[in-house]
N, CA and C atoms as an extended XYZ file, in Angstrom:
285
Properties=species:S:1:pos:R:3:atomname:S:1:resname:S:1:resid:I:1 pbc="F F F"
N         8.567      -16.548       14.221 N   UNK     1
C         7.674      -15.756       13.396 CA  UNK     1
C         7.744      -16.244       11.956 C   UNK     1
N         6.755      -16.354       11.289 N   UNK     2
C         6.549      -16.578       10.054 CA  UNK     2
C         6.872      -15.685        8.915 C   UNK     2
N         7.711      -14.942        8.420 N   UNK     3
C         7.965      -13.704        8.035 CA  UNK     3
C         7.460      -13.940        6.604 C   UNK     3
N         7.209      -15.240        5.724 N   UNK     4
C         6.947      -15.170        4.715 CA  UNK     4
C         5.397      -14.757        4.527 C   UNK     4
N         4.326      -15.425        5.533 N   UNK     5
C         3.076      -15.157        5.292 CA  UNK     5
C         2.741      -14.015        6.000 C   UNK     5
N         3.416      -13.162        6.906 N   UNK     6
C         3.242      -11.815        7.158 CA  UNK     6
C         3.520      -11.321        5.823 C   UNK     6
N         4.662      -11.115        5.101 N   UNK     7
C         5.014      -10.389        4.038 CA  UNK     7
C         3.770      -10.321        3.042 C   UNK     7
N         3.550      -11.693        2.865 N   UNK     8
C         2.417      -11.513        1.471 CA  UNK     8
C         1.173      -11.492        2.392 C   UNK     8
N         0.665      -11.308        3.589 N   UNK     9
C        -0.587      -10.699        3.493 CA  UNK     9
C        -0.654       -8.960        3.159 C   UNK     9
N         0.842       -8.504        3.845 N   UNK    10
C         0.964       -7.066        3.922 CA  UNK    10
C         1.118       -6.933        2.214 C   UNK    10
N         1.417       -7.533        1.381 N   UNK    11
C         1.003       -7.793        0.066 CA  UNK    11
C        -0.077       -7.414       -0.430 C   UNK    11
N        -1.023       -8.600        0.004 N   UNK    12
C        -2.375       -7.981       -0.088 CA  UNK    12
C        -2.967       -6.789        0.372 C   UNK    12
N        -2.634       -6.478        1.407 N   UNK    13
C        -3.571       -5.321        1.969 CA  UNK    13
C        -3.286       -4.159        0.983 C   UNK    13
N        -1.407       -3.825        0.710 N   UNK    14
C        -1.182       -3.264       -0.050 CA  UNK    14
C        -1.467       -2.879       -2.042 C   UNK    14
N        -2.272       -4.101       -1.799 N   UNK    15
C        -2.658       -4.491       -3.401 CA  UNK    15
C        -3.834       -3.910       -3.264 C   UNK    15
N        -5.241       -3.961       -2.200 N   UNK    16
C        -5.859       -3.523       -1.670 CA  UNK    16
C        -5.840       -1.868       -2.031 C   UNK    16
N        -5.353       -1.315       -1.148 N   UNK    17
C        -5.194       -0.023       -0.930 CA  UNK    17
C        -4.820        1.174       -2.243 C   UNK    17
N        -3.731       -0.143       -2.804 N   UNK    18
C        -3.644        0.434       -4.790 CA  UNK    18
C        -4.874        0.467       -5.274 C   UNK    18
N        -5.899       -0.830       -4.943 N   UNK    19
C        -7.252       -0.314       -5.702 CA  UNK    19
C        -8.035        0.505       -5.422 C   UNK    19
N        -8.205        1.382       -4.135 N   UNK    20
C        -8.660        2.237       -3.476 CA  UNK    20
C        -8.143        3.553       -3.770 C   UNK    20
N        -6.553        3.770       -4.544 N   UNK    21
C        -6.590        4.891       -4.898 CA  UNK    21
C        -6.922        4.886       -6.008 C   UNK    21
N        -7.675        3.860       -7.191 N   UNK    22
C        -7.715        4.386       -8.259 CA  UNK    22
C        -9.158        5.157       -8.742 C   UNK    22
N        -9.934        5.229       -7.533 N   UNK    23
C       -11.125        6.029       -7.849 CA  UNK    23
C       -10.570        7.776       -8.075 C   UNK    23
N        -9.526        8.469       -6.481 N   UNK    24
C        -9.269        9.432       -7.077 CA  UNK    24
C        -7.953        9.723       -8.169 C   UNK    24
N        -7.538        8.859       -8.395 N   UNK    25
C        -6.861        9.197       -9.813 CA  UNK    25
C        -7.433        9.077      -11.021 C   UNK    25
N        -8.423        8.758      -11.032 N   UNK    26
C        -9.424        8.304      -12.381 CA  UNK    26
C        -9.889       10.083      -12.183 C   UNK    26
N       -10.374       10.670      -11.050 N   UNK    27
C       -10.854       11.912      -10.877 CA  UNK    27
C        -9.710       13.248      -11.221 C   UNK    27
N        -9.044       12.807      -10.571 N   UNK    28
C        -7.854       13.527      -10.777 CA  UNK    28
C        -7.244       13.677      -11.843 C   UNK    28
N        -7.581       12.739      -13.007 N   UNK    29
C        -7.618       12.671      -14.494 CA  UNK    29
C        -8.552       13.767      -15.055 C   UNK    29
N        -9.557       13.560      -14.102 N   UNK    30
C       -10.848       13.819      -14.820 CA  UNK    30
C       -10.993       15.465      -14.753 C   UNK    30
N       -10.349       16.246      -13.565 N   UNK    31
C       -11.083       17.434      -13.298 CA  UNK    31
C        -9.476       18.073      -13.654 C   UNK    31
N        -8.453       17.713      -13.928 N   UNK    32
C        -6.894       17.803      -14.347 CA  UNK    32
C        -6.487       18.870      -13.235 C   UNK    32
N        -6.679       18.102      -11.835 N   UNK    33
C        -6.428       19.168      -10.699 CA  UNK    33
C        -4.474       19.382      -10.670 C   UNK    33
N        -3.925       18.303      -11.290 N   UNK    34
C        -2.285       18.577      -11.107 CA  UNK    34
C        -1.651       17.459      -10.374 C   UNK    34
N        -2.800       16.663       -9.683 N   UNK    35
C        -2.165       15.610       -8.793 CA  UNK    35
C        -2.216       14.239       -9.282 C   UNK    35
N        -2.254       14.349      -10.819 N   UNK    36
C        -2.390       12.949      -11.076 CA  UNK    36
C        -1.376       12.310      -11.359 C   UNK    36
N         0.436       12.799      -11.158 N   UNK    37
C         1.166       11.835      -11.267 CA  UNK    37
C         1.704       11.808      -10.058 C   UNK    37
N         1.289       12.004       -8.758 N   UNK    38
C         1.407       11.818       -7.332 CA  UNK    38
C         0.682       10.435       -7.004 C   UNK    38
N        -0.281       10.417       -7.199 N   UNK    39
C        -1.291        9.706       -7.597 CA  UNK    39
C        -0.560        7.754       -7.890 C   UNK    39
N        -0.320        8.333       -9.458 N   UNK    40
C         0.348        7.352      -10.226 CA  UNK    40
C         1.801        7.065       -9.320 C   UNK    40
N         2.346        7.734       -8.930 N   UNK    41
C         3.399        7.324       -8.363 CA  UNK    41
C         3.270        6.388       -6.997 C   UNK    41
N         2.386        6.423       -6.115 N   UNK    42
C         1.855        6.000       -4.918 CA  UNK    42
C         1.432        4.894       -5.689 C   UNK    42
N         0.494        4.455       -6.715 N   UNK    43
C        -0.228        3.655       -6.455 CA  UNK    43
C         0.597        2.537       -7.637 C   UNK    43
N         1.756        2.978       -8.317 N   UNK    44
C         3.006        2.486       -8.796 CA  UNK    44
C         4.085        1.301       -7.447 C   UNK    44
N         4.277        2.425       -6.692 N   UNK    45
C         5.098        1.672       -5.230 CA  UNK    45
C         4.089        0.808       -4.677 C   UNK    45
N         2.915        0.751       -4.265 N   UNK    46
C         2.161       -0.093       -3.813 CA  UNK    46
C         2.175       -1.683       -4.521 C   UNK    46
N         1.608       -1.189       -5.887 N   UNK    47
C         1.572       -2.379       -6.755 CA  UNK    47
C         3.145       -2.967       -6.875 C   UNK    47
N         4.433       -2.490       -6.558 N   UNK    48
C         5.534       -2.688       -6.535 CA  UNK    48
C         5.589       -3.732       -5.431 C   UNK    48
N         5.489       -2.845       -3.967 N   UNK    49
C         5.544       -4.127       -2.857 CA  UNK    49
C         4.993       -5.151       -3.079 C   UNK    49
N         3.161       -5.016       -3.452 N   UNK    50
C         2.278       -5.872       -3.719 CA  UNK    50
C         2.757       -7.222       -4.690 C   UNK    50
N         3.885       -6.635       -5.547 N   UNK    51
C         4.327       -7.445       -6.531 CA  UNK    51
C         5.370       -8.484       -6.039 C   UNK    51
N         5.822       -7.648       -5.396 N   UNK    52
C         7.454       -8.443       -4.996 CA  UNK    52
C         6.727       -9.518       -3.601 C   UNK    52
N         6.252       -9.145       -2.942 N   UNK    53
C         5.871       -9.872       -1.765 CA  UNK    53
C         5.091      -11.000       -2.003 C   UNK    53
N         4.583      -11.003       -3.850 N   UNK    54
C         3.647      -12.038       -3.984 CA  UNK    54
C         4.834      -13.551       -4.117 C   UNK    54
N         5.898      -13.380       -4.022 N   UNK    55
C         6.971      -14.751       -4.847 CA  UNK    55
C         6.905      -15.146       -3.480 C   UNK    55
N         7.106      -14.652       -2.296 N   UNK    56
C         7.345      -15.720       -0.927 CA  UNK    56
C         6.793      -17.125       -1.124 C   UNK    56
N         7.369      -17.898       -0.670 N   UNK    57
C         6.670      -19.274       -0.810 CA  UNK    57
C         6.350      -19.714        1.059 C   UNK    57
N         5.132      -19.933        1.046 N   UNK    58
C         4.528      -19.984        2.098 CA  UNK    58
C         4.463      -21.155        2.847 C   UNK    58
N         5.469      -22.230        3.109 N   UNK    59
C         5.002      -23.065        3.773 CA  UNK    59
C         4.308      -23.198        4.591 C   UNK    59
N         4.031      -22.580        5.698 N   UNK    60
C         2.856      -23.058        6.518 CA  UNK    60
C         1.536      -21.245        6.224 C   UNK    60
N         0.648      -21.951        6.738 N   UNK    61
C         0.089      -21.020        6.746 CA  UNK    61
C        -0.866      -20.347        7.831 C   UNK    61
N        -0.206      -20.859        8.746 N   UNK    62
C        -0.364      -20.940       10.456 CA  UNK    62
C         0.017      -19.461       11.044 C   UNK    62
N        -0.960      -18.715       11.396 N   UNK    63
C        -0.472      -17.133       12.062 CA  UNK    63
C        -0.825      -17.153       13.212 C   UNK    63
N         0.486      -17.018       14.148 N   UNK    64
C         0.305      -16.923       15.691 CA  UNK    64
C        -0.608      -15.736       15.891 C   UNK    64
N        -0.845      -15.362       17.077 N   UNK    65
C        -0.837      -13.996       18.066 CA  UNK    65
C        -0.049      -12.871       17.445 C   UNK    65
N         1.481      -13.506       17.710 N   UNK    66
C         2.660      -12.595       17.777 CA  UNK    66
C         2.562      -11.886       15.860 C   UNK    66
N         2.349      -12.940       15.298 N   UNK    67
C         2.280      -12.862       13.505 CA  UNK    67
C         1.236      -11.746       13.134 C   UNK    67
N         0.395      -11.704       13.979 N   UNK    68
C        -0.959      -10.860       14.149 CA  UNK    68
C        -0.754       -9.651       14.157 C   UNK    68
N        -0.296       -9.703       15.299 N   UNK    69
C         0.316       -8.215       15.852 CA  UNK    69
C         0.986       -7.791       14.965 C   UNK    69
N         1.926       -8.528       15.019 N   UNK    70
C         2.936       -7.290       13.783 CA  UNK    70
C         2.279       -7.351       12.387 C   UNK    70
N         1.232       -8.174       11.714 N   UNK    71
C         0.655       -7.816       10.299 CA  UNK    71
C        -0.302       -6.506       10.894 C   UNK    71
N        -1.031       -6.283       11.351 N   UNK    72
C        -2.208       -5.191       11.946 CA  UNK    72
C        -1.274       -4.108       12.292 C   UNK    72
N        -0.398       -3.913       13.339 N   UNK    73
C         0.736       -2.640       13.319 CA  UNK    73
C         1.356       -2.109       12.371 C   UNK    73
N         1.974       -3.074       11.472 N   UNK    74
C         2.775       -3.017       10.171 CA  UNK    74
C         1.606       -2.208        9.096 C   UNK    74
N         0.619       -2.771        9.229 N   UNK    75
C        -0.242       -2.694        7.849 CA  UNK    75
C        -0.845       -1.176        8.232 C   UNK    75
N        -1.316       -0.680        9.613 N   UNK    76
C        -2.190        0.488        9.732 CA  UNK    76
C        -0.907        1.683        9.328 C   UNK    76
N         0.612        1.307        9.979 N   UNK    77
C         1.183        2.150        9.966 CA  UNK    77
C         1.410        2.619        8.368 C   UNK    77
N         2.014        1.637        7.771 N   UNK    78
C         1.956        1.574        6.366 CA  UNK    78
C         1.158        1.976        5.629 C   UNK    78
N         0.140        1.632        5.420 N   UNK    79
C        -1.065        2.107        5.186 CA  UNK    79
C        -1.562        3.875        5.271 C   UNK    79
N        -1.450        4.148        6.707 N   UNK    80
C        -0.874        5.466        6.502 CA  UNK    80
C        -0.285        6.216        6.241 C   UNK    80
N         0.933        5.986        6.057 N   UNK    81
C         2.145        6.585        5.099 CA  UNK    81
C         2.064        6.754        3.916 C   UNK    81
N         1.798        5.434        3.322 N   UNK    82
C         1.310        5.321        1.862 CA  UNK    82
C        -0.149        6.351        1.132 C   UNK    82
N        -1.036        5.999        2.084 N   UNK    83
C        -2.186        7.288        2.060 CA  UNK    83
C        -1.811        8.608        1.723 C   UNK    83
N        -0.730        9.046        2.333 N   UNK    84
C        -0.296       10.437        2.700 CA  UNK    84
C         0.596       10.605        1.973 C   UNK    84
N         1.095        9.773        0.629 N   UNK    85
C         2.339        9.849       -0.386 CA  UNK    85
C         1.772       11.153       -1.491 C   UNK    85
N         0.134       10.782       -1.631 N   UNK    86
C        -0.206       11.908       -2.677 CA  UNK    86
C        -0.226       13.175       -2.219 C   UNK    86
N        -0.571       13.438       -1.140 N   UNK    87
C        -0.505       15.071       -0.730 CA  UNK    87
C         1.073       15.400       -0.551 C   UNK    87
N         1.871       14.778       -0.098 N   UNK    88
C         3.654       15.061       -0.104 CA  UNK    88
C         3.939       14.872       -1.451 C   UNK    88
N         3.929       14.072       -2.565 N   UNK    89
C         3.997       13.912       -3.547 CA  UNK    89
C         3.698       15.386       -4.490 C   UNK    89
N         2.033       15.861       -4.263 N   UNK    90
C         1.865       16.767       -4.992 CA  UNK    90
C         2.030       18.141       -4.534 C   UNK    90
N         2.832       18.042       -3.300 N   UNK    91
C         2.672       19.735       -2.908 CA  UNK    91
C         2.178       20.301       -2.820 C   UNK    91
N         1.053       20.531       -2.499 N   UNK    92
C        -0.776       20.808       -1.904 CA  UNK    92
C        -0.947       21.554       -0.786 C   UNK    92
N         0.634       20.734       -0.067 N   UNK    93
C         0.609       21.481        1.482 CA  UNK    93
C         1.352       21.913        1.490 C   UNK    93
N         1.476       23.154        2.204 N   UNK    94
C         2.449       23.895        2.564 CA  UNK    94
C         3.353       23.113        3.851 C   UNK    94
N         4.923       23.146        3.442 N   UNK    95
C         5.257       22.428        4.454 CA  UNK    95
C         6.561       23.520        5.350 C   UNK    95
């Protein structure tokens, strides 16, 4: 397995997904609902992974099957977690 060019695509996606929350934190600024340093904090750790995963040095850039699989599993699961940092973050829900 290639673990360096899995890492920095899950990089990207994650760099991705930071830009996707900044529509509702720009809002969440805007209407001062309470969740805007939930917000900032999520989309802080994102740009964090996004950051660190960018130094891998990639020699090949060849993605099996197997490389596949685990970037697409890795990334939806992730992806969802990360999604779901602002509502745990801001306490919104009753838990």
């Amino acid at each position: 397995m290639n673990y360096a060019i899995i890492f920095k695509i899950l990089g990207i996606i994650f760099a991705v997904e930071a830009l996707f929350m900044l529509p509702p934190f720009i809002l969440s600024i805007a209407i001062k609902d309470g969740a805007t340093s939930s917000f900032l904090i999520t989309i802080s750790l994102l740009v964090l992974f996004a950051l660190t995963t960018k130094f891998f040095n990639t020699k090949s850039l060849r993605i099996t099957p197997r490389d596949g699989l685990l970037i697409v599993s890795t990334a939806w699961i992730a992806a969802s977690l990360f999604g779901a940092l602002p509502l745990y973050f801001s306490e919104s829900l009753p838990t």
